[in-house]
Each structure stands twice: as C-alpha cells, then as structure tokens.
C-alpha positions as CSV (number, residue, x, y, z in Angstrom):
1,X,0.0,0.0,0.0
2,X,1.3,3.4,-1.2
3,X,0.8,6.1,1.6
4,X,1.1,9.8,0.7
5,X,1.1,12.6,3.6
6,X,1.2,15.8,2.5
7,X,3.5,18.5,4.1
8,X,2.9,22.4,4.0
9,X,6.0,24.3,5.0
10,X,5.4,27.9,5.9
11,X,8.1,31.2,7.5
12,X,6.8,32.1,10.7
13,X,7.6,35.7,11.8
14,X,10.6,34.7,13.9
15,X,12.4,33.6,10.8
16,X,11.9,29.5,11.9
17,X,10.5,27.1,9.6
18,X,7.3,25.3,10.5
19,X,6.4,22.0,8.8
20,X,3.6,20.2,9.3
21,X,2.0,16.9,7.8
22,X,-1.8,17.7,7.2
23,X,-2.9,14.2,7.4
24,X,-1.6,13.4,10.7
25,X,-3.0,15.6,13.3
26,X,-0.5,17.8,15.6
27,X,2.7,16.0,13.6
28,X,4.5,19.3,13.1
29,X,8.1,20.9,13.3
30,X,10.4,23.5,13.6
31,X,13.2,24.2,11.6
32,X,16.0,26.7,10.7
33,X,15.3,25.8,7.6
34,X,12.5,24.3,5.4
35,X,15.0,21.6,4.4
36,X,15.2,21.0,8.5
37,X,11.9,21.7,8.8
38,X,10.9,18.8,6.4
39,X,13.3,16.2,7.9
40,X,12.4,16.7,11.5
41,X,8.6,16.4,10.5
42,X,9.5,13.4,8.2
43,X,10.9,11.5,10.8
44,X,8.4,12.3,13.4
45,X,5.9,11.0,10.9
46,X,7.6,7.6,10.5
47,X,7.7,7.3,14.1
48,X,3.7,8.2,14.8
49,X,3.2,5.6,11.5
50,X,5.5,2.7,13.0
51,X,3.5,3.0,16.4
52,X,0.2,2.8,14.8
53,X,1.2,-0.1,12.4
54,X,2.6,-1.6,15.8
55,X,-0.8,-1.2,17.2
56,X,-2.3,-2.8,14.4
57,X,-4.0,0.8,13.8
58,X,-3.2,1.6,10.5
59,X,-2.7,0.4,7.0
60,X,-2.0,-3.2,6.3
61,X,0.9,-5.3,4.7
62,X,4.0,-3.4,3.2
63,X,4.2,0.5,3.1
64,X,5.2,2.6,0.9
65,X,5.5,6.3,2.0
66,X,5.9,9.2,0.2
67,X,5.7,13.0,1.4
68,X,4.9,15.7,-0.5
69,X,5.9,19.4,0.4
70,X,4.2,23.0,-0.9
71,X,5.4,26.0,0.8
72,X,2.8,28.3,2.3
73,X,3.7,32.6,2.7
C-alpha cells in the first residue's frame, strides 16, 4: 500500500520554519530551515506511523510512504 502525507511548510515571523503533515493531526516541526523543517517532520511522521502499524492501527501489509511538500507565505 502506497501512503502519501502531504506536508505544508510555511516562514513564521521569527524567521523558523514550521512544517507540518496535514494528514496526521499535531505532527508538526520547527526548523532553521525548510530543508530541516521537512526532515524533522518526516521523521516524526515515520515514528507516529510505526506505532500505529505496531498497534495494528493503521494500514495493512507493506508501506510505501511518500511525502509531499508546498510551501505556504
């Protein structure tokens, strides 16, 4: 099963990045950048989908993940 998260990255006013996956509610994270940004949320992502494929909670067999990023103003 392919999965696909979507990820909107937007400048907050303090010059941080903030990245968060829409389809997983409160996975976000900061960044200096919106290349660290994207990495931090990416791997918070894996871990919240490893615990729910650990508690038999999400999808089933193998998974293929894919992110996909759009910047926001």
């Amino acid at each position: 099963m392919k999965v696909v998260y979507r990820v909107e990255i937007e400048r907050e006013e303090d010059g941080r990045f903030l990245a968060e996956v829409v389809e997983l509610s409160g996975v976000m994270a900061y960044g200096r950048s919106a290349e660290e940004a994207l990495a931090f949320v990416q791997a918070l992502a894996l871990r919240v989908l490893a615990d729910q494929l650990e508690h038999e909670e999400g999808p089933r067999g193998p998974v293929s993940v894919q992110f996909e990023t759009s910047a926001s103003a």
